[in-house]
N, C-alpha and C positions, 0 to 999 in steps of 0.2 A: 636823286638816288633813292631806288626803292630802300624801303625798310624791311630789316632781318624779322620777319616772322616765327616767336619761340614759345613753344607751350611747356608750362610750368607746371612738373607733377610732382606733388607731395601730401600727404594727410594733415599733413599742421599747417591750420590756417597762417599762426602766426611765419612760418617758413615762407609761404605761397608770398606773403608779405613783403618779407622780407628778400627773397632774389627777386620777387616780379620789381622791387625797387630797386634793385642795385641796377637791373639792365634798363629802367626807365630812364635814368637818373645817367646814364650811360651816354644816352641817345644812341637811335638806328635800330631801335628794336621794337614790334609789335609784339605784346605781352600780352599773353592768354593763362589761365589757369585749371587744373584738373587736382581734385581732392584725392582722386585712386585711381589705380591701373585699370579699372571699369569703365571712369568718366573719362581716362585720358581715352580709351579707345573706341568712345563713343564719340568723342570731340575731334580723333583726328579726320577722319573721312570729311568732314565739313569744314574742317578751318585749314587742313595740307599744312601744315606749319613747316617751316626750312629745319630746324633745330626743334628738339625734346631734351627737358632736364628732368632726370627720372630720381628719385627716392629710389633706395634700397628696400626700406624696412616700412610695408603698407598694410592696412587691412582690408579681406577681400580679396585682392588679388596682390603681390609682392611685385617686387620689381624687376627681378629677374624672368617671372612669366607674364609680364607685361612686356619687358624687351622682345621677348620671343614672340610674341605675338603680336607688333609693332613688327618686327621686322618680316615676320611671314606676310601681314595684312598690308600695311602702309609704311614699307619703308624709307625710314625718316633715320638722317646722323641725331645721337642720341649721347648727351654727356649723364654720365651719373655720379647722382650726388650720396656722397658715400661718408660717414663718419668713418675717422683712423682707427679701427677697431682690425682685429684677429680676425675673427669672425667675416666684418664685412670686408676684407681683403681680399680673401677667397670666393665671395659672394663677388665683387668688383671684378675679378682677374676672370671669372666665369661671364662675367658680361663684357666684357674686352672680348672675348673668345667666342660669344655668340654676336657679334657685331657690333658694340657700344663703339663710337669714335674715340671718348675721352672720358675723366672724372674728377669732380674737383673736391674737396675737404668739404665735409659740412659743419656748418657752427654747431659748438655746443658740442654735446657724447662727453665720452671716457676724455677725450683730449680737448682741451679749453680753447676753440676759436673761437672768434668774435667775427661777423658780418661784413668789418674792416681790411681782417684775415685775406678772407678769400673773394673779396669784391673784383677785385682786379685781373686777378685768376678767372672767376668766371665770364667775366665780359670776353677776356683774351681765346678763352677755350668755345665760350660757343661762337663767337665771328669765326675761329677757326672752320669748326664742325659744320657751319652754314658752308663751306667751300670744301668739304673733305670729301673725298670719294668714297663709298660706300663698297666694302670688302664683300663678295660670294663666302659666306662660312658655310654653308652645305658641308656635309657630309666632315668636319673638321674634327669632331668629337671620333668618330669612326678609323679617322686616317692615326691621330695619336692614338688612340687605343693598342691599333695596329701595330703601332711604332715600337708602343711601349713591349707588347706580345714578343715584338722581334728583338728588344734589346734584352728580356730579360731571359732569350732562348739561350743568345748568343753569348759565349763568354767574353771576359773585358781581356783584351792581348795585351803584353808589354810590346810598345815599341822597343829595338833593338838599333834600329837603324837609324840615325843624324839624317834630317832632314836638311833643307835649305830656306827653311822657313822657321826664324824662333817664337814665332809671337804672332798671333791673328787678333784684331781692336776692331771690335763691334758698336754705333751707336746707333741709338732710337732714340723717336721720344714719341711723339701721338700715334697711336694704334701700332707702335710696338710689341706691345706683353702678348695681341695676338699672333703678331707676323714670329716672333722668338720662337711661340709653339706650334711653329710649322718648318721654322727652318734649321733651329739648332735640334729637333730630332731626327732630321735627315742627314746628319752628317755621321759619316762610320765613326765607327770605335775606335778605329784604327790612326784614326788622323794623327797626323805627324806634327802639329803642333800646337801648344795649348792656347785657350779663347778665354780672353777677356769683355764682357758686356759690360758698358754704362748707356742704360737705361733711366729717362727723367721719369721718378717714381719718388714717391714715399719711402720713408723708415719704415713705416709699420709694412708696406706690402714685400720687401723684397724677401723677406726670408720665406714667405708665403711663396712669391713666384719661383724662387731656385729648387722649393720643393717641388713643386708640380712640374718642372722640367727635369728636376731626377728622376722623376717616375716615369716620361715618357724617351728620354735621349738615351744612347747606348755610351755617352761621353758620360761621366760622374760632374753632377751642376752643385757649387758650392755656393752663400752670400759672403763675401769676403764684412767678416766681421771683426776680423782680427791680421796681424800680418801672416803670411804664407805662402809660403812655396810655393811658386808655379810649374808646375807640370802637364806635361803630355797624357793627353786618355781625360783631360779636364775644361771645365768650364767657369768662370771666375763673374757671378753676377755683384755690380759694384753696389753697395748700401745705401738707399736712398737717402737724402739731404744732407748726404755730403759728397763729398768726391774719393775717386777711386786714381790710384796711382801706381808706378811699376819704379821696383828701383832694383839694386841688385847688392847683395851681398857674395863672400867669397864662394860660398856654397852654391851660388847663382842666382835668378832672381825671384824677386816675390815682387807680392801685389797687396798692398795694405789700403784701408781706408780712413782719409783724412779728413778735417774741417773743410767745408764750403768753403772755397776762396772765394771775397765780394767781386771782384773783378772778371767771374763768371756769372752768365744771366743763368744758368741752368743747370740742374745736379743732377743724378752726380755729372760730371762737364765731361764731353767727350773731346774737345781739347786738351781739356788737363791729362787726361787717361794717353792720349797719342802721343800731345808733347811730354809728357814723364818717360815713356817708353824709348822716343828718339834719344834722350839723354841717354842712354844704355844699351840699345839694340841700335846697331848700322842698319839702316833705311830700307836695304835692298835685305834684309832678314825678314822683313813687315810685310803683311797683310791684312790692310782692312778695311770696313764695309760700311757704308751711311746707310741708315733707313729712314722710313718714312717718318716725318715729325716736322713741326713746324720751327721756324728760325733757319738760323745759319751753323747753328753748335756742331764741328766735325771738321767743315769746311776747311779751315785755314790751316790746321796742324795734318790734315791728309793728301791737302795739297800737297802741304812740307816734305810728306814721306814720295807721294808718286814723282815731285822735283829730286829727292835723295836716291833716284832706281827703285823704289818699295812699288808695291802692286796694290791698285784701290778698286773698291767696287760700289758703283753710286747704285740706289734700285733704282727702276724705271718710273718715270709716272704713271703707267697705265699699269702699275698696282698700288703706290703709294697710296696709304690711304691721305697725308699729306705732303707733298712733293716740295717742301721746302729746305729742310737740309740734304737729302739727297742733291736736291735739283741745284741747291747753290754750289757743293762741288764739282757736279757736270758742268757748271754755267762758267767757274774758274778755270776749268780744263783742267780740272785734279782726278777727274777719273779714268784711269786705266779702259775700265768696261763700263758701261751702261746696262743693267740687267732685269728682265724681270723677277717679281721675288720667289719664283716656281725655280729658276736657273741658277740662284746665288747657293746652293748648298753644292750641289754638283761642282760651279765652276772652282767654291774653296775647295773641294776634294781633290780636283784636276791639280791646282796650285802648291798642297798645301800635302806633299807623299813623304 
């Protein structure tokens, strides 16, 4: 079995050290190295490497205009290595959005990982990236811009009218945060009923991402960091490392965020988030959507709901950027539709009046 060729970019020798070891030490990987976004784009033309692990924060050239110019030149699946910081949140969520596959913690910064941390996470995320399909972002920046132009023409409406649909559950996990910022600002203002995301992210990134999707969505995008209300004209992104839940009070229901339960491989769980919801909304009230991400996280509890009458929608693999939970609820016969992810905002509109 050929070996995963992966070029390691960072300025800190001792870093280049440190992950070129975790994936030796791994086995199935050819380990290269690149000091800066100069050397890595001088090295890739000759070495094609399957996977890049990119540094944020470089001198010379940074890492976000080395992705750019990796993906304009030699595009190459690209995980970036990001300390949990404010800052490189929005730096990270900008390279999701210009084409990065993935991104893993980096040791050390503001928040104290150790190389033990995140070993396991990176081996798992670049063998993914080696096998991810590689997203067109052309023109992406231009279409949200637009999006945003048109959401903040338009004014926000009350619905007045009761829908047949109480509740839309959304999950992602690999090349998610860029598929969100195409799909949840296509969806009108008007939609008839409120959306829940659990997205595998970090704490420190989501209150970063709910912002930049209220800038561009005509929906209002909140990070559920407290319990609250769910309502219509809204968007409920779940808080990273931990899980996100729907329950109801007499007022009706809300969506709070809980501890990680151990008996989910992945946060916040998009099972936890559907089977919370089944507990309190009748099946055939539900609508919702797997995205591209790797595992099985969605599968089983969305089955639940398209077995209950509820309506599911897997993406297609010919955008995934990982066709793995999508692909395992088509593969159990849990999905309603099959879609690409150009179709899935249109057909929740059709669904969802």
């Amino acid at each position: 079995m050929a070996s995963t060729s992966v070029l390691v970019v960072d300025d800190s020798a001792l870093m280049r050290r440190a992950l070129k070891g975790i994936l030796t030490d791994a086995g199935g990987f050819e380990v290269h190295t690149a000091r800066n976004g100069v050397d890595a784009l001088e090295q890739l033309g000759r070495l094609q490497p399957d996977v890049v692990t990119l540094d944020i924060n470089m001198p010379e050239m940074d890492g976000l205009t080395c992705l750019a110019k990796i993906m304009e030149e030699h595009p190459t699946p690209v995980v970036m290595v990001s300390s949990l910081t404010e800052h490189n949140a929005l730096v990270t969520l900008e390279a999701l959005e210009l084409g990065a596959v993935d991104y893993v913690p980096k040791p050390g910064g503001t928040v104290s990982l150790n190389i033990e941390d995140v070993a396991a996470e990176l081996v798992d995320k670049v063998r993914s990236a080696a096998k991810a399909r590689l997203k067109r972002t052309g023109g992406l920046t231009a279409r949200v811009r637009a999006q945003t132009q048109r959401a903040a023409a338009a004014p926000r409406r009350e619905i007045s009218k009761v829908g047949t649909v109480d509740l839309v559950l959304i999950g992602s996990s690999t090349g998610g945060p860029a598929l969100l910022h195409e799909l949840l600002p296509s969806l009108p203002g008007s939609l008839g009923a409120p959306v829940v995301v659990a997205q595998h992210i970090p704490a420190s990134f989501t209150a970063t991402l709910a912002r930049r999707l209220d800038e561009a969505c005509a929906l209002r995008v909140h990070e559920v960091d407290r319990i609250m209300n769910v309502q219509r004209g809204n968007i409920y992104i779940g808080r990273g490392n931990a899980d996100v839940v729907v329950a109801r009070r007499t007022d009706g229901l809300i969506v709070k965020s809980v501890p990680a339960a151990a008996e989910y491989r992945w946060h916040p769980s998009v099972d936890r988030l559907v089977g919370s919801a089944r507990r309190y909304v009748d099946p055939e009230r539900l609508v919702c959507v797997l995205l591209t991400g790797m595992g099985d996280d969605g599968a089983t509890e969305m089955g639940a709901v398209k077995e209950g009458g509820g309506r599911t929608i897997a993406e297609a693999e010919e955008t995934a950027v990982v066709w793995g939970m999508p692909g395992e609820l088509a593969r159990r016969g849990g999905a309603t539709v099959v879609l690409p992810s150009y179709e899935i905002a249109d057909r929740l509109a059709d669904w969802v009046r």
